[in-house]
C-alpha positions in Angstrom: 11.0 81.0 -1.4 7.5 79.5 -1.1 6.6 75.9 -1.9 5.6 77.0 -5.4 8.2 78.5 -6.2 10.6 75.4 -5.3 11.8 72.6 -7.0 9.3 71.1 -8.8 8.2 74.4 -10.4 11.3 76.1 -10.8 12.3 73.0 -13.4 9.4 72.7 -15.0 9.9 76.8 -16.0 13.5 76.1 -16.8 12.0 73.0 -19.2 9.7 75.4 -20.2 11.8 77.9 -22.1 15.6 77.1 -21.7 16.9 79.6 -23.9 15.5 82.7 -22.2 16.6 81.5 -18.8 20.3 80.9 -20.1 20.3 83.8 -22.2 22.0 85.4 -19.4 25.7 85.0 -19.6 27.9 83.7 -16.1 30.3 86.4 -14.8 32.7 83.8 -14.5 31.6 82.5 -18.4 34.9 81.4 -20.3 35.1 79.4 -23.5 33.9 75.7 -22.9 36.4 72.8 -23.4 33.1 70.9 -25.1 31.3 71.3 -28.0 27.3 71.2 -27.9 23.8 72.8 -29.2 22.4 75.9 -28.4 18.8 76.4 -27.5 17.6 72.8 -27.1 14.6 72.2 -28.4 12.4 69.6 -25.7 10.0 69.3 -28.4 12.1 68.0 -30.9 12.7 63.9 -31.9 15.6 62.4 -31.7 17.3 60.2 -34.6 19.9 57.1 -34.9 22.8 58.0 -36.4 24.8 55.4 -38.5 28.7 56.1 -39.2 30.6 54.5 -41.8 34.2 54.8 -41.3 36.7 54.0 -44.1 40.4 54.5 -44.2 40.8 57.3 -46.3 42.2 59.3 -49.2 44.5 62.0 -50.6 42.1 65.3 -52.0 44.4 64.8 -55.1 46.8 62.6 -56.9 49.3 65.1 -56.2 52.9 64.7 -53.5 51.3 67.8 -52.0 48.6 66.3 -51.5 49.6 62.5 -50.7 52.1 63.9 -48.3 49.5 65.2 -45.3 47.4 62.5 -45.4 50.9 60.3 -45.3 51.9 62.6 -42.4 48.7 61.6 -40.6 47.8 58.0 -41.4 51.4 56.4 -40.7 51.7 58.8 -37.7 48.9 57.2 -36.3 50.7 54.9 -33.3 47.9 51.9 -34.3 49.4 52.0 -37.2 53.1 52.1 -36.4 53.7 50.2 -33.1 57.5 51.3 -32.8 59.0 54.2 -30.5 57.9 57.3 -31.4 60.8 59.0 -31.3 62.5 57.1 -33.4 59.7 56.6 -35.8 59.4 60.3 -36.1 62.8 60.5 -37.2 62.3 58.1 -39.9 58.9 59.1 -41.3 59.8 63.1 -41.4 63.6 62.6 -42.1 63.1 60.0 -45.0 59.4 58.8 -45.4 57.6 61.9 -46.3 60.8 63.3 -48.3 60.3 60.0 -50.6 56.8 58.8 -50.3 54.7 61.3 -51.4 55.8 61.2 -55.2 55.5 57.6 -55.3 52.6 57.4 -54.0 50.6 60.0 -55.9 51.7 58.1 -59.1 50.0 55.3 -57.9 46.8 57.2 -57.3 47.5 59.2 -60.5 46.5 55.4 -62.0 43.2 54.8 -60.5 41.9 58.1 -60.0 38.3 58.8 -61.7 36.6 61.9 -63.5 34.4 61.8 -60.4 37.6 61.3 -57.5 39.3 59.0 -55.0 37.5 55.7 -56.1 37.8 54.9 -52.5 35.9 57.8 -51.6 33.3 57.7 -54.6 32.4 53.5 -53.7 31.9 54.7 -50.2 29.9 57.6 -50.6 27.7 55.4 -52.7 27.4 52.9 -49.9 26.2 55.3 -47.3 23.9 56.5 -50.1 22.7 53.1 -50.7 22.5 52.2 -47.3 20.4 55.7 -46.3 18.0 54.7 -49.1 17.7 51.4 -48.3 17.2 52.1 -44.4 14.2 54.6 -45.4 12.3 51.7 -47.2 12.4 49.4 -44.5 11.8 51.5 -41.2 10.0 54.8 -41.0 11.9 56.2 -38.2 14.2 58.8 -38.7 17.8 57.5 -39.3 20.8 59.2 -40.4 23.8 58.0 -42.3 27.1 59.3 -42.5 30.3 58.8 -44.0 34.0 59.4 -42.1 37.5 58.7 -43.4 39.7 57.9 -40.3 42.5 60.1 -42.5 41.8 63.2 -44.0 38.0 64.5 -44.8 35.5 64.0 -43.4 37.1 63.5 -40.1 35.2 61.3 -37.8 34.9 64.4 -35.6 33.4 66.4 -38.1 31.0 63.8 -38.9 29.6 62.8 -35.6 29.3 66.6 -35.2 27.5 67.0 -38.2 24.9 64.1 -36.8 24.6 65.8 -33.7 23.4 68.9 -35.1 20.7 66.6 -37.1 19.0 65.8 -34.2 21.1 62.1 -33.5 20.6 60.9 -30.0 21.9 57.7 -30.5 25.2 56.4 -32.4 26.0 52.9 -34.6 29.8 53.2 -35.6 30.3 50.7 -38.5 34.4 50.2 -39.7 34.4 50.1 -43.1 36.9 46.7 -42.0 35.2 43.0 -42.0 38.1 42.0 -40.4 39.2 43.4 -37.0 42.6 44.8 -36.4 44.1 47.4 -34.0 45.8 49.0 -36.7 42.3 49.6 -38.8 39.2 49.6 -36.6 41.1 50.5 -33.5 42.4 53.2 -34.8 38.4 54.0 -36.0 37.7 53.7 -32.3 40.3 56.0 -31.3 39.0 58.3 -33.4 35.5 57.9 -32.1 36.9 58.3 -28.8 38.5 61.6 -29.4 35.2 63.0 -30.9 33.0 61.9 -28.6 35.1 63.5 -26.2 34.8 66.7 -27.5 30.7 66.7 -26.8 28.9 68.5 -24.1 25.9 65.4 -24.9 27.5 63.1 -26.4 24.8 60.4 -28.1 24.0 56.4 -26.7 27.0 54.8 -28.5 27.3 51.4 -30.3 30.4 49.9 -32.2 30.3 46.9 -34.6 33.7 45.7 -33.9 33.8 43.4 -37.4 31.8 41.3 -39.4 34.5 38.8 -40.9 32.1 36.2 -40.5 28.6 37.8 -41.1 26.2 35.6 -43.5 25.3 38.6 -45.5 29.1 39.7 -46.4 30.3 36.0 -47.4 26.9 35.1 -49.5 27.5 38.8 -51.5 31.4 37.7 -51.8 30.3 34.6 -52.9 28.4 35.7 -55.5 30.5 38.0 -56.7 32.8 35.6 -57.3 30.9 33.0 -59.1 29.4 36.2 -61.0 32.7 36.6 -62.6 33.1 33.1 -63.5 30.0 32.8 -65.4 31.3 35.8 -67.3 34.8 34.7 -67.7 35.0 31.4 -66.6 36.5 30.0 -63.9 40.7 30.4 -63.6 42.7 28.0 -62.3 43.6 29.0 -58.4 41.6 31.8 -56.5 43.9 33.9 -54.8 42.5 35.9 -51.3 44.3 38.2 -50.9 44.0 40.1 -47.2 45.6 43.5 -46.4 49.1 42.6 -44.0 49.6 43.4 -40.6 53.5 43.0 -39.0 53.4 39.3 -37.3 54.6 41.1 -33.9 50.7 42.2 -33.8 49.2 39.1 -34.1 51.5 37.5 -31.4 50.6 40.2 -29.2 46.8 39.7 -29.3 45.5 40.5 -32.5 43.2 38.6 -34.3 43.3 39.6 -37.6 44.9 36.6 -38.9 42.8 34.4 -37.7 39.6 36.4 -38.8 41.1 36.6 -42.3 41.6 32.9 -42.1 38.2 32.3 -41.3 36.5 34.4 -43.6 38.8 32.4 -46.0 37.4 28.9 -44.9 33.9 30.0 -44.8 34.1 31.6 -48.2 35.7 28.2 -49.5 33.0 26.5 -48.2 30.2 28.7 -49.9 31.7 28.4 -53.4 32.2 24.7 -52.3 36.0 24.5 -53.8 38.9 22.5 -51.9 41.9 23.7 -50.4 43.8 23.2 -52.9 41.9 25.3 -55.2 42.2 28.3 -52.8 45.5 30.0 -52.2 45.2 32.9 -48.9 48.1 35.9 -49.1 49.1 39.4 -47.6 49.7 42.2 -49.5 50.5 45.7 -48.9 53.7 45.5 -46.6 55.8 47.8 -45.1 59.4 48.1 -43.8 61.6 45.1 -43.3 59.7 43.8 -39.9 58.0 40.1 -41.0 54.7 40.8 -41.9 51.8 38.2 -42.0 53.1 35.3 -44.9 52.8 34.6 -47.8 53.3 37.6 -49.2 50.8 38.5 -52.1 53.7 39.7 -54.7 55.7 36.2 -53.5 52.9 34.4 -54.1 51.8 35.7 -57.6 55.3 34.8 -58.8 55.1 31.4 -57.3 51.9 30.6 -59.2 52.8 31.9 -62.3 56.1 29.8 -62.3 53.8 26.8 -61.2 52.0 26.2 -64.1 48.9 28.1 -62.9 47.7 30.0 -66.6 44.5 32.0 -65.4 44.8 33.8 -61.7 41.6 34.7 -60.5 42.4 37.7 -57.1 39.6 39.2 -54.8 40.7 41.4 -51.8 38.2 39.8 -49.1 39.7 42.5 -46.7 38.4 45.5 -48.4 34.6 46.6 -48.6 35.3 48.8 -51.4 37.6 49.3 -54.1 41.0 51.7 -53.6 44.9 51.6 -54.4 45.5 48.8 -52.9 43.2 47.0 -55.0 43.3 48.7 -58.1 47.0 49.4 -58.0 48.5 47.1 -56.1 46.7 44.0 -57.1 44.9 44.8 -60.9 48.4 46.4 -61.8 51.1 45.9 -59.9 50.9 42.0 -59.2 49.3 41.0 -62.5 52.6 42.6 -64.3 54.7 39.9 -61.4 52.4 36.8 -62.5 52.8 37.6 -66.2 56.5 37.9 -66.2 56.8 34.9 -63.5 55.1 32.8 -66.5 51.1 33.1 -66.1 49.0 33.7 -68.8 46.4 36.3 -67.0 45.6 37.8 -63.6 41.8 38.2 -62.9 41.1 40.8 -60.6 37.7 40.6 -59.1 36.5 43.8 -58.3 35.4 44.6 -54.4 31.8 44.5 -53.1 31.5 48.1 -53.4 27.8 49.9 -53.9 26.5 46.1 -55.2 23.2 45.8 -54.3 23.7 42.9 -52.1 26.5 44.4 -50.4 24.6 47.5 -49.5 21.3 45.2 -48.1 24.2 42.8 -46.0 25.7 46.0 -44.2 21.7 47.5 -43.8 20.6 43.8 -41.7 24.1 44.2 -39.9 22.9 47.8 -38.5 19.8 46.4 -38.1 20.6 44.0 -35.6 23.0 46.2 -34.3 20.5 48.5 -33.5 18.0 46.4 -31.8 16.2 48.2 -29.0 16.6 51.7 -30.0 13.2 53.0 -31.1 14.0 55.0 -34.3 15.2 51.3 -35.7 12.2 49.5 -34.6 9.9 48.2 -37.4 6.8 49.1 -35.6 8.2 52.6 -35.1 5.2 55.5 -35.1 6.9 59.0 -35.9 3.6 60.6 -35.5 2.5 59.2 -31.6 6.1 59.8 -30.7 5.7 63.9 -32.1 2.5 63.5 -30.1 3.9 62.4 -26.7 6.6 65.5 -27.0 4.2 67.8 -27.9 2.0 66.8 -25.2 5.1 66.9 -22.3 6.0 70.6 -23.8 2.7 72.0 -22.9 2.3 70.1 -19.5 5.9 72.0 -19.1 4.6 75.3 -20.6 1.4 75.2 -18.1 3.4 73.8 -15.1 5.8 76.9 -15.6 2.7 79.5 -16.6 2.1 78.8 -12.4 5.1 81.0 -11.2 
């Protein structure tokens, strides 16, 4: 070997043109345990990737189809924290005999020409987002949408940005309000997917934004929206998704984030505490789940006195059954025969404008530092600077 042919040259002709010198396949080649791109192309720019994660949906308001997507959400240990022996025996044995049917008549409610309404209102975020990251910054930046259950996987999604060029990662939860059973389960999935890479991208995670200035101003005006519509009722309700207590005494801080985003929300629309009434909806089992309960509550109110119930779901960034369903149907039917005139639902952030431009300045800050995100970002010097390091490679290698 002479000193030519040595290091320094013998990577610069590897740089040169990978995919000739690995055309030749390993004796010993056997299928990888990783999951990468052919043929890397040196003279090609890399993108940010942004993630939206949401919890998911059935394909169809059908048992058939409710049932896998049951199957894999509440076999999700984040989600169930009991042994899973024995939870295995109870979801397969009586769960999934039971569930399914009710539940797809739920869905059967809300269901849209256009689909899932929880898939539709996120789709329309990402949209809205992608659109609204291409007028402010000039560097390319992909969005993409996940469900943690069912399709699009989070590991067909990040695999989808990795063959668009993303080099770097922003996972945003679909969840202002952190919990293991909602974004860490988002993170688990993350996990799994990234693990499956040969590359995998520079990786950032927005753990929650229960407190944000962006989120509470576009809750805020959504809800003094609705009362120069209608008018203002006589109690606002919050009402939060549940988690078991057991959770929160072992170190999760969902109920104190829900809390907060309660207080600071009550602040913004400057109303007392005793206009503002916080529950927890959506519980399962007979373990004590965080109190009041949302259907307990309802009832209370109505028998109160309390005519006109005005209900947001602060917990939820976009509409689904436990908003439509649950809340709009389900406990306005318990406040009306409990003695209350009318229950207001007021409809989740969704695609609103203002939404869509909080969650953009969250990324945005999130993404400090990496260049694609920079407002000063020059697509056309950074092509230039490739280019120019592929044909010092190309003449470097031309030497052997």
């Amino acid at each position: 070997m002479t000193r030519r042919d040595a290091p320094g040259a013998a990577v610069s002709s590897l740089v040169a043109d990978c995919t000739d010198t690995l055309a030749v396949p390993c004796p010993m080649q056997s299928k990888s345990n990783y999951t990468g791109l052919a043929g890397y192309r040196h003279d090609s720019l890399p993108a940010t990737g942004v993630l939206l994660v949401n919890l998911g949906t059935p394909e169809a308001p059908t048992a058939r189809a409710v049932r896998p997507y049951l199957a894999e959400f509440l076999g999700d240990p984040r989600v169930i924290e009991i042994p899973r022996w024995i939870w295995k025996l109870i979801l397969h044995g009586v769960i999934l005999r039971i569930r399914p049917r009710r539940s797809a008549e739920a869905y059967a409610r809300i269901w849209t020409d256009k689909g899932s309404p929880l898939r539709v209102f996120s789709e329309a975020v990402a949209s809205g987002m992608q659109s609204e990251l291409s007028q402010r910054r000039s560097g390319p930046i992909r969005v993409a949408l996940a469900m943690r259950y069912g399709r699009p996987s989070v590991l067909q999604s990040v695999a989808q940005l990795q063959r668009e060029g993303v080099r770097r990662l922003l996972v945003l939860p679909m969840y202002p309000q952190y919990s293991a059973t909602s974004t860490g389960a988002v993170l688990d999935a993350v996990a799994d997917a990234i693990k499956e890479l040969r590359w995998p991208p520079e990786l950032r995670i927005i753990n929650d934004y229960h407190d944000d200035t962006g989120y509470l101003d576009a809750l805020a005006a959504s809800v003094r929206s609705h009362w120069n519509k209608h008018g203002r009722g006589d109690r606002l309700l919050l009402s939060f998704h549940g988690i078991p207590e057991r959770y929160v005494r072992n170190g999760d801080p969902y109920f104190c984030q829900c809390q907060a985003t309660a207080r600071l929300l009550r602040e913004r629309l400057e109303l007392g505490p005793e206009d503002v009434t916080v529950s927890f909806q959506s519980r399962v089992g007979r373990e004590r789940w965080l109190h009041p309960y949302t259907d307990e509550t309802v009832r209370e109110l109505g028998r109160s006195g309390i005519g006109v119930l005005d209900v947001i779901s602060p917990g939820f960034a976009v509409d689904c059954l436990e908003t439509l369903e649950e809340v709009a149907m389900q406990n306005r039917d318990f406040f009306l025969e409990a003695g209350g005139r009318e229950l207001r639902y007021i409809p989740a952030l969704n695609d609103d404008a203002q939404h869509v431009q909080a969650l953009t300045d969250l990324v945005l800050r999130h993404t400090q530092g990496w260049p694609e995100c920079a407002p000063d970002y020059d697509g056309e010097a950074a092509a230039r600077r490739l280019t120019a390091a592929h044909e010092r490679a190309g003449k470097l290698g031309a030497h052997d």
